[in-house]
Backbone as XML, in Angstrom:
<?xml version="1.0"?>
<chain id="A" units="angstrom">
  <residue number="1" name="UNK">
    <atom name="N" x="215.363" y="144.693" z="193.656"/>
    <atom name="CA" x="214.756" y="143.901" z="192.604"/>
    <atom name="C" x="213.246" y="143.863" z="192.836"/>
  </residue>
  <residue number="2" name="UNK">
    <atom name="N" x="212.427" y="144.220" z="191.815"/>
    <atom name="CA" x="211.190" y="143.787" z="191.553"/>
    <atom name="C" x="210.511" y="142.770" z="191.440"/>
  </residue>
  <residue number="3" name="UNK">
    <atom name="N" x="209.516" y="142.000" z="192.038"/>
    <atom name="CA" x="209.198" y="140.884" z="192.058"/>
    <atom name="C" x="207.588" y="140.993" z="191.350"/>
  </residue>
  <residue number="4" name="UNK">
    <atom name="N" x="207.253" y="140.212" z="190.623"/>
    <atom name="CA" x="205.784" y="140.034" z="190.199"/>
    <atom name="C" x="204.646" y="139.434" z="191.557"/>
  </residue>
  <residue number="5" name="UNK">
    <atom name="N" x="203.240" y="139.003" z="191.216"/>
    <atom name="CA" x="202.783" y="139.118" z="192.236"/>
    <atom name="C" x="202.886" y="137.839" z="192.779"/>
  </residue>
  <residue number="6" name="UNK">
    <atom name="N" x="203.560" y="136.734" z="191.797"/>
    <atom name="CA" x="203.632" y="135.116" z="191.972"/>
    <atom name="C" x="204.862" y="134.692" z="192.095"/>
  </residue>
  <residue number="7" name="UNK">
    <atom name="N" x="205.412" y="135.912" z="192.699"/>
    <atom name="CA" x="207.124" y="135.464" z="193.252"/>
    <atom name="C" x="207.473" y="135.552" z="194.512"/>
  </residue>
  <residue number="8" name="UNK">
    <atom name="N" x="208.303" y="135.079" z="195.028"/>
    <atom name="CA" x="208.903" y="135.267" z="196.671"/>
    <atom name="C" x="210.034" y="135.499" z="196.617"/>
  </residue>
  <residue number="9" name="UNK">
    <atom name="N" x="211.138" y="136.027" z="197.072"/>
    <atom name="CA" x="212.330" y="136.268" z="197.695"/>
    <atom name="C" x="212.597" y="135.891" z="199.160"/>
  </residue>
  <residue number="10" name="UNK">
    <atom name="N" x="213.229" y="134.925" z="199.276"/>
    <atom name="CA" x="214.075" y="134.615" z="200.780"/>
    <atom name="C" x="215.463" y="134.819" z="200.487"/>
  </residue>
  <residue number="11" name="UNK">
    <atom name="N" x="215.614" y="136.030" z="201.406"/>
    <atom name="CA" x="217.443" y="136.153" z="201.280"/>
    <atom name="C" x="218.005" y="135.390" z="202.604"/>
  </residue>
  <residue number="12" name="UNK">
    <atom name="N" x="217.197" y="135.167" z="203.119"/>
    <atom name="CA" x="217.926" y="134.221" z="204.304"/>
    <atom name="C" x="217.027" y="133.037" z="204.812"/>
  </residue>
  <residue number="13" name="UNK">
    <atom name="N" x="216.496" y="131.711" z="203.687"/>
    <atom name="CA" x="216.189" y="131.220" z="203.760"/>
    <atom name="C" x="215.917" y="130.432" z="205.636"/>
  </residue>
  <residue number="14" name="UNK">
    <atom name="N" x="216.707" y="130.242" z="205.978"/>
    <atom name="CA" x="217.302" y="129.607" z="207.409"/>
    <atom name="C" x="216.344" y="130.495" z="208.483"/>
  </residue>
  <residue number="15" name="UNK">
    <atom name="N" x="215.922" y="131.356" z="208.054"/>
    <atom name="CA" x="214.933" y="132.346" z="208.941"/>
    <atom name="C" x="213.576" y="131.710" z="208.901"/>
  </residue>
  <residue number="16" name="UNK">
    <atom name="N" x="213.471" y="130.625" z="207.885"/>
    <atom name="CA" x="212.229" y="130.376" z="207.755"/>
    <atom name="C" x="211.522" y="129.361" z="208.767"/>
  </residue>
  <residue number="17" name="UNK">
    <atom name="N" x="210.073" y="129.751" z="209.426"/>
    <atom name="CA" x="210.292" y="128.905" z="210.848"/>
    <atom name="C" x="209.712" y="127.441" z="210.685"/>
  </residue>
  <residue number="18" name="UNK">
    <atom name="N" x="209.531" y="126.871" z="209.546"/>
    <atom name="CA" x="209.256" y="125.802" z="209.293"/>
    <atom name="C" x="209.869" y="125.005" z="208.623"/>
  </residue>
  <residue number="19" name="UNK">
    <atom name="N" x="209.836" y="123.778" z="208.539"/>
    <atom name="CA" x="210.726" y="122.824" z="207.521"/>
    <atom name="C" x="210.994" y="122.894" z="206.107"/>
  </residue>
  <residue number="20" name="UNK">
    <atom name="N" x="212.121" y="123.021" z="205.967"/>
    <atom name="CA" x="212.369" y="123.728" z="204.274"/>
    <atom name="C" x="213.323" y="122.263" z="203.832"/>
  </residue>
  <residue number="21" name="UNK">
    <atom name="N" x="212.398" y="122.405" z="202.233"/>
    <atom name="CA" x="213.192" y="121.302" z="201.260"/>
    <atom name="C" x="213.994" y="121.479" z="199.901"/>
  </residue>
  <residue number="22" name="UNK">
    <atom name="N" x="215.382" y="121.528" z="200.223"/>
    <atom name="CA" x="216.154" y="122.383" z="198.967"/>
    <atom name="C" x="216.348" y="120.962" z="198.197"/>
  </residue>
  <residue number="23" name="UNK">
    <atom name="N" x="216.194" y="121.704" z="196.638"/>
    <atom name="CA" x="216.259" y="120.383" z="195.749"/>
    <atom name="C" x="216.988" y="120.997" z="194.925"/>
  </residue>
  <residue number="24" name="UNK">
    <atom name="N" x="217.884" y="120.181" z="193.808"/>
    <atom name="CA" x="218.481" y="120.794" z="192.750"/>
    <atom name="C" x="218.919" y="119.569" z="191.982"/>
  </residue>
  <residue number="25" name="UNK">
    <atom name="N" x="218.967" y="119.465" z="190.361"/>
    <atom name="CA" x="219.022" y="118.734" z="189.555"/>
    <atom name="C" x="220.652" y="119.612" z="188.868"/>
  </residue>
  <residue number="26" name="UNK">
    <atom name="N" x="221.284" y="118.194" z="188.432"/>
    <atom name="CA" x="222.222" y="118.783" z="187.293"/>
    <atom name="C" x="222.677" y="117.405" z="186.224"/>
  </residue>
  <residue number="27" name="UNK">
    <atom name="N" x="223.055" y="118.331" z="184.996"/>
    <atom name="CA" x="222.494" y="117.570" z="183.627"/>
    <atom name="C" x="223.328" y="117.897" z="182.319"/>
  </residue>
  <residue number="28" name="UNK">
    <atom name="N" x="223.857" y="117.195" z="181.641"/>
    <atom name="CA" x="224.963" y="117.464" z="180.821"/>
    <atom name="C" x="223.639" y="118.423" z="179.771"/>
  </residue>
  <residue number="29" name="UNK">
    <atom name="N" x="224.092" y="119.712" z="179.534"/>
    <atom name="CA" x="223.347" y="121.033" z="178.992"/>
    <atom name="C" x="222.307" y="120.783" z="177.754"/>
  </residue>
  <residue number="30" name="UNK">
    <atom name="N" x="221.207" y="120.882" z="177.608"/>
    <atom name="CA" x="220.806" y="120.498" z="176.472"/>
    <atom name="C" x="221.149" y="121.099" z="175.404"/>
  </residue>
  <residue number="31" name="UNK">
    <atom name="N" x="220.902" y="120.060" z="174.424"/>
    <atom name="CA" x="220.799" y="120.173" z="172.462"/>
    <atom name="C" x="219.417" y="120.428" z="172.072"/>
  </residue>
  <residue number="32" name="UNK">
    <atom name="N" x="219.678" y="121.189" z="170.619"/>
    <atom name="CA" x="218.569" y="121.380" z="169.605"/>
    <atom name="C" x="217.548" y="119.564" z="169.732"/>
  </residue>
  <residue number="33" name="UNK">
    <atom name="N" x="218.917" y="118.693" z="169.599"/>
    <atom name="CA" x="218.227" y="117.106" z="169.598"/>
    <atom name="C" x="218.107" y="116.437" z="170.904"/>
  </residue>
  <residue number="34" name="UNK">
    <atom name="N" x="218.266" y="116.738" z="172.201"/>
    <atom name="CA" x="218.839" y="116.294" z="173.716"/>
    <atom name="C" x="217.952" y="114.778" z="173.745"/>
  </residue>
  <residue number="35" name="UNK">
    <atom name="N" x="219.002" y="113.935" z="174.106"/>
    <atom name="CA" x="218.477" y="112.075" z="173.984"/>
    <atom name="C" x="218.673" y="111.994" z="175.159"/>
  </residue>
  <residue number="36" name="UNK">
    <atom name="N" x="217.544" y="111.442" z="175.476"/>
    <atom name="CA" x="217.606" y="111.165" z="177.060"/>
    <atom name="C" x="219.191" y="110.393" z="178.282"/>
  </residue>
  <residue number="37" name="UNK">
    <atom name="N" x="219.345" y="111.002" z="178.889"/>
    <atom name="CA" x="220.748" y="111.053" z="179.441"/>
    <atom name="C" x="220.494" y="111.022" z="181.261"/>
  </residue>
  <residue number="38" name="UNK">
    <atom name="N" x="221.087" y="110.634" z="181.613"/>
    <atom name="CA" x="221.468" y="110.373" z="183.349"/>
    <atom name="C" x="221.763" y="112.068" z="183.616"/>
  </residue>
  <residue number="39" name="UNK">
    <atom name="N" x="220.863" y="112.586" z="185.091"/>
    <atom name="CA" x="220.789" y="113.565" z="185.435"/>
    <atom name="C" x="220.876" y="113.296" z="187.348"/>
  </residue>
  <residue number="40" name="UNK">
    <atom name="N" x="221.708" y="113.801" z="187.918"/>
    <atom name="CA" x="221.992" y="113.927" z="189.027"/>
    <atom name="C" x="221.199" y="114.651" z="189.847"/>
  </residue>
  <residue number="41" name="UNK">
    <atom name="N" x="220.389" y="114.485" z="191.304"/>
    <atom name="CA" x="219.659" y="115.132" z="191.584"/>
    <atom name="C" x="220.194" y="115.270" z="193.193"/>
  </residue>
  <residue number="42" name="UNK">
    <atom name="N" x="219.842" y="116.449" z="194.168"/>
    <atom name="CA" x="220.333" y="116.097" z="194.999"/>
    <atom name="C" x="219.261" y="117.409" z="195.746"/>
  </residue>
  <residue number="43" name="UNK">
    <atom name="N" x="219.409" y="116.269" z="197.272"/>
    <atom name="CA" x="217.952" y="116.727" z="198.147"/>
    <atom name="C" x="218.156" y="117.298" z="199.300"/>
  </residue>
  <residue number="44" name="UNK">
    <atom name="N" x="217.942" y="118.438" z="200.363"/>
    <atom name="CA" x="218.877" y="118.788" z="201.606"/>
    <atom name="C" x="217.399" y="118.812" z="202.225"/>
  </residue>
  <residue number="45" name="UNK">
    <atom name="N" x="216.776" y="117.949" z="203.609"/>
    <atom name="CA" x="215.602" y="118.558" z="204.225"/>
    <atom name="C" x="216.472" y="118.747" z="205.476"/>
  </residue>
  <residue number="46" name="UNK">
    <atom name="N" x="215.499" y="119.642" z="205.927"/>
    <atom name="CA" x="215.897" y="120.476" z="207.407"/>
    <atom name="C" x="214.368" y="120.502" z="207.787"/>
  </residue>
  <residue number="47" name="UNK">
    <atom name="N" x="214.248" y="120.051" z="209.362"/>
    <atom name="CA" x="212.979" y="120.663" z="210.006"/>
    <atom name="C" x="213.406" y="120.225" z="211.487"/>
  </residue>
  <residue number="48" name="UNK">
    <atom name="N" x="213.765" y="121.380" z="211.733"/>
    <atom name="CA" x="213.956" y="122.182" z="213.152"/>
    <atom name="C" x="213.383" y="121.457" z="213.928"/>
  </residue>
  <residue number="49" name="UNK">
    <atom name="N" x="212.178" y="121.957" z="213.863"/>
    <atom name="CA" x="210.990" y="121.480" z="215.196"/>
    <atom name="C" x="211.113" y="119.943" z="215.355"/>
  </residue>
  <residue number="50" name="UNK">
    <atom name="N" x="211.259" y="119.615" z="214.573"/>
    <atom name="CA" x="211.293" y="117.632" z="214.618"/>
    <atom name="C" x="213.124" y="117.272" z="215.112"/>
  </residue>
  <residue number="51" name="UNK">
    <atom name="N" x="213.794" y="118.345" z="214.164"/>
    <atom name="CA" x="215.445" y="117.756" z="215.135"/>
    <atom name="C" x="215.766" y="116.574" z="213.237"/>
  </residue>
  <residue number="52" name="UNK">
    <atom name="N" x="214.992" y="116.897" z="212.420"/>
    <atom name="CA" x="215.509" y="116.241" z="211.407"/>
    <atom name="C" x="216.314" y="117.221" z="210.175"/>
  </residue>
  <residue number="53" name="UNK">
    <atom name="N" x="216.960" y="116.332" z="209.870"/>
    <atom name="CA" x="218.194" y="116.690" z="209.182"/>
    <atom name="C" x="218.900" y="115.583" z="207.675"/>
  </residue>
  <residue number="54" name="UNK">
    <atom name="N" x="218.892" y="115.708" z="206.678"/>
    <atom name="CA" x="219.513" y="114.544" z="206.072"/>
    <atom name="C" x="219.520" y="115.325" z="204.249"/>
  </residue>
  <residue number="55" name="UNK">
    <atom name="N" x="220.714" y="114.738" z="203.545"/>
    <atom name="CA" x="220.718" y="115.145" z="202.436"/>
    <atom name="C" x="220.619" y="113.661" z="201.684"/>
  </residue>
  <residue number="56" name="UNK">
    <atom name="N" x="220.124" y="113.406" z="200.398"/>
    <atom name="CA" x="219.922" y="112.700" z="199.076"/>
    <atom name="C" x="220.754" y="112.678" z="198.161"/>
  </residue>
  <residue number="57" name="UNK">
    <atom name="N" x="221.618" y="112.133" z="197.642"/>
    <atom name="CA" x="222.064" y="112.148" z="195.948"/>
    <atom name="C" x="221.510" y="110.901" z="195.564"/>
  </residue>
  <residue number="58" name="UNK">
    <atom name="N" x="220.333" y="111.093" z="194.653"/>
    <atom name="CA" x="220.113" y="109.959" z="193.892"/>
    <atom name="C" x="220.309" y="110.665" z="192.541"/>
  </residue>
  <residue number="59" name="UNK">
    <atom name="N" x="219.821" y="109.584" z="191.266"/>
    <atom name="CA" x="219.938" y="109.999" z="190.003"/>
    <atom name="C" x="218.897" y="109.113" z="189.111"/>
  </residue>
  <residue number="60" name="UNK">
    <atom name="N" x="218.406" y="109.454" z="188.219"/>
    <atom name="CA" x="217.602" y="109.733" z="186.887"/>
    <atom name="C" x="218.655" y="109.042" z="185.814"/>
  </residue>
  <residue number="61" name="UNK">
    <atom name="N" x="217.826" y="107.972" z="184.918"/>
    <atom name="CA" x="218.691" y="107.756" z="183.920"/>
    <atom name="C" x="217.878" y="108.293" z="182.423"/>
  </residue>
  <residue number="62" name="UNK">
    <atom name="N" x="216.970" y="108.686" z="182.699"/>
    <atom name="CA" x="215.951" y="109.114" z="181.000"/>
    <atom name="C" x="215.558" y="110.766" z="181.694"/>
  </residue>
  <residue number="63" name="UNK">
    <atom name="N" x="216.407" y="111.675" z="181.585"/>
    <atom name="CA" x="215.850" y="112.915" z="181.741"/>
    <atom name="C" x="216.220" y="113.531" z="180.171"/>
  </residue>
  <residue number="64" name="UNK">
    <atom name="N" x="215.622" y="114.271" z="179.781"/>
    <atom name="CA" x="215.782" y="114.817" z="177.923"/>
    <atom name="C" x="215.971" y="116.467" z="178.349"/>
  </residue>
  <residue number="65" name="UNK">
    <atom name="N" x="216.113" y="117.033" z="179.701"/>
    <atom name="CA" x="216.176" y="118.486" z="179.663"/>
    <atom name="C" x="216.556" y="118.900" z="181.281"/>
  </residue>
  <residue number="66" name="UNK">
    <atom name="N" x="217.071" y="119.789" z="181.658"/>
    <atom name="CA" x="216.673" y="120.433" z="182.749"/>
    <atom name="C" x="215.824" y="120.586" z="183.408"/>
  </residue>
  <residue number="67" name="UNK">
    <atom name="N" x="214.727" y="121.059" z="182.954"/>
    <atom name="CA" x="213.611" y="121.162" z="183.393"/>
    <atom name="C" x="213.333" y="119.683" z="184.044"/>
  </residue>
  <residue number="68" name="UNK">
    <atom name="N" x="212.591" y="118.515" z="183.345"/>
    <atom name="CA" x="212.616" y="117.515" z="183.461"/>
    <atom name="C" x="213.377" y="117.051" z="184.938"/>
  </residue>
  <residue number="69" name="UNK">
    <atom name="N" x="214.657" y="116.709" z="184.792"/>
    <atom name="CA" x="215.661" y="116.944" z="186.151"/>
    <atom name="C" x="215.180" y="118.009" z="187.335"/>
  </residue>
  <residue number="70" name="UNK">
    <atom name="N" x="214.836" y="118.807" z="187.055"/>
    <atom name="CA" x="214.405" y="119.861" z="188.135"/>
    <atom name="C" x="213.371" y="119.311" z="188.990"/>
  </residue>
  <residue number="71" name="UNK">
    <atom name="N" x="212.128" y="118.535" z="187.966"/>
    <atom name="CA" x="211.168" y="118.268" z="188.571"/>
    <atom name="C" x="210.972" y="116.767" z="188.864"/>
  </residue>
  <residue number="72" name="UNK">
    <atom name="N" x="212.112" y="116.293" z="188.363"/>
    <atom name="CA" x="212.319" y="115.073" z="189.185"/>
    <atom name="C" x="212.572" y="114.983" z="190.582"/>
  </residue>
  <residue number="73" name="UNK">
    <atom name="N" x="213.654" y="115.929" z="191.018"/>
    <atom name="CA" x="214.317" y="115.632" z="192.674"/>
    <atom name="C" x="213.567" y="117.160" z="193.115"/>
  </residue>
  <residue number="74" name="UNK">
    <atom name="N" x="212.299" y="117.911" z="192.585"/>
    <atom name="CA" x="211.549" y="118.352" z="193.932"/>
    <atom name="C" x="209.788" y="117.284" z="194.252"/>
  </residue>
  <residue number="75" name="UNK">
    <atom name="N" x="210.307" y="116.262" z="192.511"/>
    <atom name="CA" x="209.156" y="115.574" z="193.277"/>
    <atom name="C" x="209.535" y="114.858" z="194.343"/>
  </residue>
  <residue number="76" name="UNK">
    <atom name="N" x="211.340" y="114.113" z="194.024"/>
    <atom name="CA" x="211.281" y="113.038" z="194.948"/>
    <atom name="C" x="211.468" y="113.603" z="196.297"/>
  </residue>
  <residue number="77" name="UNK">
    <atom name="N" x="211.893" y="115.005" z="196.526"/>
    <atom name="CA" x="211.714" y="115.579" z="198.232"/>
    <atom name="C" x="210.420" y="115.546" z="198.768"/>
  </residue>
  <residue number="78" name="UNK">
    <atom name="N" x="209.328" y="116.376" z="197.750"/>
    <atom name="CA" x="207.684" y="115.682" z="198.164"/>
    <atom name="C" x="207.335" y="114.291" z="198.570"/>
  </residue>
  <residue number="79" name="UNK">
    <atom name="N" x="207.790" y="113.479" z="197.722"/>
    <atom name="CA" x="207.124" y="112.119" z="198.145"/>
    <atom name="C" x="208.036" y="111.499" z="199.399"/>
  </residue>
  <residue number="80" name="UNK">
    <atom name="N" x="209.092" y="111.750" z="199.337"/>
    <atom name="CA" x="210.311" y="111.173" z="200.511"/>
    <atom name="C" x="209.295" y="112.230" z="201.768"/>
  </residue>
  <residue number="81" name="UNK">
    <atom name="N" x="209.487" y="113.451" z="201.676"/>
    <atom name="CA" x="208.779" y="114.206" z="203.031"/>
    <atom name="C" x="207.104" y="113.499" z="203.231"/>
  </residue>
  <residue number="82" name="UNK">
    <atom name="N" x="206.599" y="113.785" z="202.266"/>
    <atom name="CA" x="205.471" y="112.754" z="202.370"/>
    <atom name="C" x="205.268" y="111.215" z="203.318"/>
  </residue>
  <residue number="83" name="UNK">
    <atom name="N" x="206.431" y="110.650" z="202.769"/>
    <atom name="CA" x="207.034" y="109.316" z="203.696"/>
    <atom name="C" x="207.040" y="109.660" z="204.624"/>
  </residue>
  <residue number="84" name="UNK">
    <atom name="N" x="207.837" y="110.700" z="205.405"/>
    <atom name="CA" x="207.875" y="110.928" z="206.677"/>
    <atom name="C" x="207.233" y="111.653" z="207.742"/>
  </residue>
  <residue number="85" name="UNK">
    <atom name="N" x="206.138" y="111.972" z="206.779"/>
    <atom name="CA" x="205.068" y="112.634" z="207.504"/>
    <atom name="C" x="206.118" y="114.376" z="208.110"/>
  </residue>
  <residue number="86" name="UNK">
    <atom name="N" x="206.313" y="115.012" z="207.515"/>
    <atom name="CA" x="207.140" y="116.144" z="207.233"/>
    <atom name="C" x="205.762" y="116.899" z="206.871"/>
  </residue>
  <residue number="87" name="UNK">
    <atom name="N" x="205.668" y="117.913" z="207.523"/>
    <atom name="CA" x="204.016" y="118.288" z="206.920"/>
    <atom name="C" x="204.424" y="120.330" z="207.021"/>
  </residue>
  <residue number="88" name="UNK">
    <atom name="N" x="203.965" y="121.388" z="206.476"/>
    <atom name="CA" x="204.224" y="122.374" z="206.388"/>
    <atom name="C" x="205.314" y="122.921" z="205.978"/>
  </residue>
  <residue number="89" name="UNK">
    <atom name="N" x="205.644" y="122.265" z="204.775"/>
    <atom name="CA" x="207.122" y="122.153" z="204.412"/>
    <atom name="C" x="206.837" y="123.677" z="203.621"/>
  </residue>
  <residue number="90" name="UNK">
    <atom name="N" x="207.930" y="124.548" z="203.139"/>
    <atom name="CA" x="208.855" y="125.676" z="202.685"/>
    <atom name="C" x="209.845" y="124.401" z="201.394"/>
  </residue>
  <residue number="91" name="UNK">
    <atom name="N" x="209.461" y="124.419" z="200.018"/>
    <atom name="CA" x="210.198" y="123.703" z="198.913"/>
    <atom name="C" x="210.759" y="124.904" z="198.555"/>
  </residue>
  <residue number="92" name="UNK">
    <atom name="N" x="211.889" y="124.650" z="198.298"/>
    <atom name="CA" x="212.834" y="125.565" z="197.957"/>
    <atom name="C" x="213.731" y="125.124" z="196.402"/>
  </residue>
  <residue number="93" name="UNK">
    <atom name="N" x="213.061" y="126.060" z="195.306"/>
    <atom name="CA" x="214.210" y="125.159" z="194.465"/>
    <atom name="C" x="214.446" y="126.688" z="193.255"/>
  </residue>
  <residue number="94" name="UNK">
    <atom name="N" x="215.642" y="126.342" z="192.697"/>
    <atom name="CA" x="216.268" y="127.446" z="191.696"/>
    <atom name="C" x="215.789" y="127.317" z="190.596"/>
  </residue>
  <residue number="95" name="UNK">
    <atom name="N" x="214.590" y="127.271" z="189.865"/>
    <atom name="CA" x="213.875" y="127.128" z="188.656"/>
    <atom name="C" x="212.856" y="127.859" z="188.706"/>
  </residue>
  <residue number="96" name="UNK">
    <atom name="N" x="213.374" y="128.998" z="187.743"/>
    <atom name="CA" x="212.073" y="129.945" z="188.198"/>
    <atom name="C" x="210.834" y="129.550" z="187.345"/>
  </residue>
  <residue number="97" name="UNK">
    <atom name="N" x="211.011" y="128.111" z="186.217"/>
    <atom name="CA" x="209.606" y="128.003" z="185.099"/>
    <atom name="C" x="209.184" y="127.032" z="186.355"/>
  </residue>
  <residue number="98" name="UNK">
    <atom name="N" x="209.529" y="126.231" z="187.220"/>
    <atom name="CA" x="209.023" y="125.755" z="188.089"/>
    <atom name="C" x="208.452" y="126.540" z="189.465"/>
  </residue>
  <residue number="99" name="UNK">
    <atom name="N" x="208.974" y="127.282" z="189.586"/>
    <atom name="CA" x="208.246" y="128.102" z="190.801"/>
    <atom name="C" x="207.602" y="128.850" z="189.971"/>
  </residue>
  <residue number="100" name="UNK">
    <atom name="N" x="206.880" y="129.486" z="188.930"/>
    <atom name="CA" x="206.137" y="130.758" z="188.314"/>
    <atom name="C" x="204.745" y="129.009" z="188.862"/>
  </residue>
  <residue number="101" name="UNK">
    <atom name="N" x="205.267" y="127.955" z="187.864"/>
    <atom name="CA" x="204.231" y="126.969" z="187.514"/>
    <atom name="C" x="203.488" y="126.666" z="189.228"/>
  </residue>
  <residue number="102" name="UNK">
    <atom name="N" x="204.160" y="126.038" z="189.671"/>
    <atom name="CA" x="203.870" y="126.013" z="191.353"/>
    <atom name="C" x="203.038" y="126.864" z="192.078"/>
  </residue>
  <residue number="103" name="UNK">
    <atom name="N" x="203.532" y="128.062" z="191.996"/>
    <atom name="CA" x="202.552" y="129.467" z="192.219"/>
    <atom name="C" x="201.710" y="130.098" z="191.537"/>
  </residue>
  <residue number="104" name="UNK">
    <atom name="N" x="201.382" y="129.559" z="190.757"/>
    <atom name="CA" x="200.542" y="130.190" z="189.080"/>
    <atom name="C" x="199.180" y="129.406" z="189.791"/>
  </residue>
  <residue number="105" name="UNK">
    <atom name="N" x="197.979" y="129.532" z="189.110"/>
    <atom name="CA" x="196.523" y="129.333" z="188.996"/>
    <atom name="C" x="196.297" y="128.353" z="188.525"/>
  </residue>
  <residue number="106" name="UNK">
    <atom name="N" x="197.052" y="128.177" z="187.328"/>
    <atom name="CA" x="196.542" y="126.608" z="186.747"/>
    <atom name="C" x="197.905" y="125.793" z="186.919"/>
  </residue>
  <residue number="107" name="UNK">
    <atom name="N" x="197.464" y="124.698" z="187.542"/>
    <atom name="CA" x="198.635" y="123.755" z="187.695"/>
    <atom name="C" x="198.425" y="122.454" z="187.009"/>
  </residue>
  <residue number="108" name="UNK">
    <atom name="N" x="197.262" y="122.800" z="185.599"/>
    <atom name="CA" x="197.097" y="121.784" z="184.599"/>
    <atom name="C" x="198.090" y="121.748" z="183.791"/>
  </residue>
  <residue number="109" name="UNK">
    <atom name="N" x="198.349" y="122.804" z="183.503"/>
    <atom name="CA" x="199.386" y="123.390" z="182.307"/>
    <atom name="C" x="201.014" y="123.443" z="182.556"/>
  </residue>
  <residue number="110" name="UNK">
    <atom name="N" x="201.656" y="122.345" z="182.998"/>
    <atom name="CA" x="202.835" y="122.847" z="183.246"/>
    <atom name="C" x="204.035" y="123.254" z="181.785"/>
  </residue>
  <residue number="111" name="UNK">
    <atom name="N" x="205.122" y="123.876" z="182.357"/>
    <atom name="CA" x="205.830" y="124.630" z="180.918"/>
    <atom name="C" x="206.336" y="123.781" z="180.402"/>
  </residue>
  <residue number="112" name="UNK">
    <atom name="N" x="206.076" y="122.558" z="180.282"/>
    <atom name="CA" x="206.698" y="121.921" z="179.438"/>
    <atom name="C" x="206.190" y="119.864" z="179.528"/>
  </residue>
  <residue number="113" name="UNK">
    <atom name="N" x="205.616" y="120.063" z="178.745"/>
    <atom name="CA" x="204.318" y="118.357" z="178.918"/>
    <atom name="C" x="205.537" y="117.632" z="179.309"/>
  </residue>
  <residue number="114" name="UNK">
    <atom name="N" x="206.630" y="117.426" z="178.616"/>
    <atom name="CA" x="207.478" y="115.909" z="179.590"/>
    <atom name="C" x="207.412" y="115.503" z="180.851"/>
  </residue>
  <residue number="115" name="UNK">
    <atom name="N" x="207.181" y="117.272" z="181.802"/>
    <atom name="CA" x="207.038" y="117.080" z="182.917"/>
    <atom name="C" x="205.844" y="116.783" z="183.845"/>
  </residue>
  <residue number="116" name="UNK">
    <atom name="N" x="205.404" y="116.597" z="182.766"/>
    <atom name="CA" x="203.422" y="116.529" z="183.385"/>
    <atom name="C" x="203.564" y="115.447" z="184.544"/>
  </residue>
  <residue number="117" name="UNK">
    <atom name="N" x="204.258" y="114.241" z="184.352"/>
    <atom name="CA" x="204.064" y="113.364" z="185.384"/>
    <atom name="C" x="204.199" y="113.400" z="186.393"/>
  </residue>
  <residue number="118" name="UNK">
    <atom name="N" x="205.287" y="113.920" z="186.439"/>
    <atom name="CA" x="206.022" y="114.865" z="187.525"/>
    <atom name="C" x="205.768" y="115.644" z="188.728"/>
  </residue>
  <residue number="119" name="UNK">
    <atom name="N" x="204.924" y="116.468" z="187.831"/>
    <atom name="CA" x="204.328" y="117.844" z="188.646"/>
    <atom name="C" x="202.983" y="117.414" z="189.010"/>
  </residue>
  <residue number="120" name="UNK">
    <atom name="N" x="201.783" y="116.299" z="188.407"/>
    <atom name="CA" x="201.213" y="115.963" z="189.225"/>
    <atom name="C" x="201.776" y="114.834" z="190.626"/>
  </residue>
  <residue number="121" name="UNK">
    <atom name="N" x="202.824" y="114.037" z="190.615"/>
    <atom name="CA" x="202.968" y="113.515" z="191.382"/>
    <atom name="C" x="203.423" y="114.336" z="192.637"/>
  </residue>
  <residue number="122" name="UNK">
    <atom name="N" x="204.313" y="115.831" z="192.359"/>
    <atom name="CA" x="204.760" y="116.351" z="193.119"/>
    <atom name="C" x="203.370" y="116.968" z="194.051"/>
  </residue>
  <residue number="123" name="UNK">
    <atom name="N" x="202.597" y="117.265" z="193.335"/>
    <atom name="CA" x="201.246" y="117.927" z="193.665"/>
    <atom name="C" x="200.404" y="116.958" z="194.455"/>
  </residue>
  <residue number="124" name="UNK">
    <atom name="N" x="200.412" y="115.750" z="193.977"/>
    <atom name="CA" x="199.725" y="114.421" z="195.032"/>
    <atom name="C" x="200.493" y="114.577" z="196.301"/>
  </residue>
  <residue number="125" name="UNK">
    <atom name="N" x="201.906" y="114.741" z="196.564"/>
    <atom name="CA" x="202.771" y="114.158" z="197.306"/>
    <atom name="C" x="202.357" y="115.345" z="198.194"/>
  </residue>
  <residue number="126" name="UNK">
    <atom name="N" x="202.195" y="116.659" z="197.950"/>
    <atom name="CA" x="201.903" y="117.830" z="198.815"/>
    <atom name="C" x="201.186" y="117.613" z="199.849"/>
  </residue>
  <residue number="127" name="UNK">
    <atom name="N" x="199.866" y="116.973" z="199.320"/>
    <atom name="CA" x="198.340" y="117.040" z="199.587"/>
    <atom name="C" x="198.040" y="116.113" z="200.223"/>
  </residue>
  <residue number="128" name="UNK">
    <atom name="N" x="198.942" y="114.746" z="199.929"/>
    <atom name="CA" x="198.918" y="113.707" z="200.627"/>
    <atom name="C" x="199.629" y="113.634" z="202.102"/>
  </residue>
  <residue number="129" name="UNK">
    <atom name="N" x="200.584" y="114.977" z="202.075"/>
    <atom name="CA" x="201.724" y="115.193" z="203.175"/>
    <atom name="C" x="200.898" y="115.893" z="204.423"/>
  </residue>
  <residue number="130" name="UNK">
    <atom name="N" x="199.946" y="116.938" z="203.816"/>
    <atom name="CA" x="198.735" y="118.127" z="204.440"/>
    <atom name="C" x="197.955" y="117.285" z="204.972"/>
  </residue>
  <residue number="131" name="UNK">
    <atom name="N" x="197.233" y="115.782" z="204.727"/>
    <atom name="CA" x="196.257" y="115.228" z="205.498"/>
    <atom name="C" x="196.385" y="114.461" z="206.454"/>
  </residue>
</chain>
């Protein structure tokens, strides 16, 4: 498989030598009309070097899309790792309009404004984790 120049492939994530944060959202499928609905989110951190370990199921009651959900539970792994001073983290998540956005140049513009809040908080939570 071909990758563009703002993509990554890990086929064996677990190789990676720093603390990795798998996130994943799920969400009854959207409609042409989708009314905001309860979306399940769920969080796995791993970091080796520290000996930490722990998974999340929380949930969202106003998500209107997937997307939305997606970028709910990789903000809340940012700000939770943030909490714990978790620093050089590897985010790991299955949304590729969220990873193009993440790795892209402008991170004013995300694909879709609902999530604007979102993706700057996830972006505070980074930066705030780095200092």
């Amino acid at each position: 498989m071909r990758l563009s120049s703002n993509q990554a492939a890990c086929s064996s994530p677990i190789l990676l030598p720093r603390a990795r944060c798998y996130s994943d959202a799920s969400i009854i499928p959207d409609t042409i009309s989708s009314n905001p609905r309860k979306a399940g989110l769920g969080i796995f951190v791993l970091d080796p070097s520290h000996q930490i370990k722990f998974y999340i199921k929380a949930q969202i009651n106003h998500a209107t899309t997937i997307l939305m959900a997606e970028a709910a539970a990789i903000t809340l792994t940012a700000w939770i790792t943030s909490l714990l001073h978790i620093n050089n983290i590897s985010f790991l998540i299955d949304n590729q309009l969220l990873v193009n956005f993440f790795n892209g140049s402008d991170l004013s513009s995300p694909p879709c404004w609902d999530i604007n809040t979102s993706t700057q908080r996830f972006l505070n939570a980074v930066v705030d984790a780095e200092k």
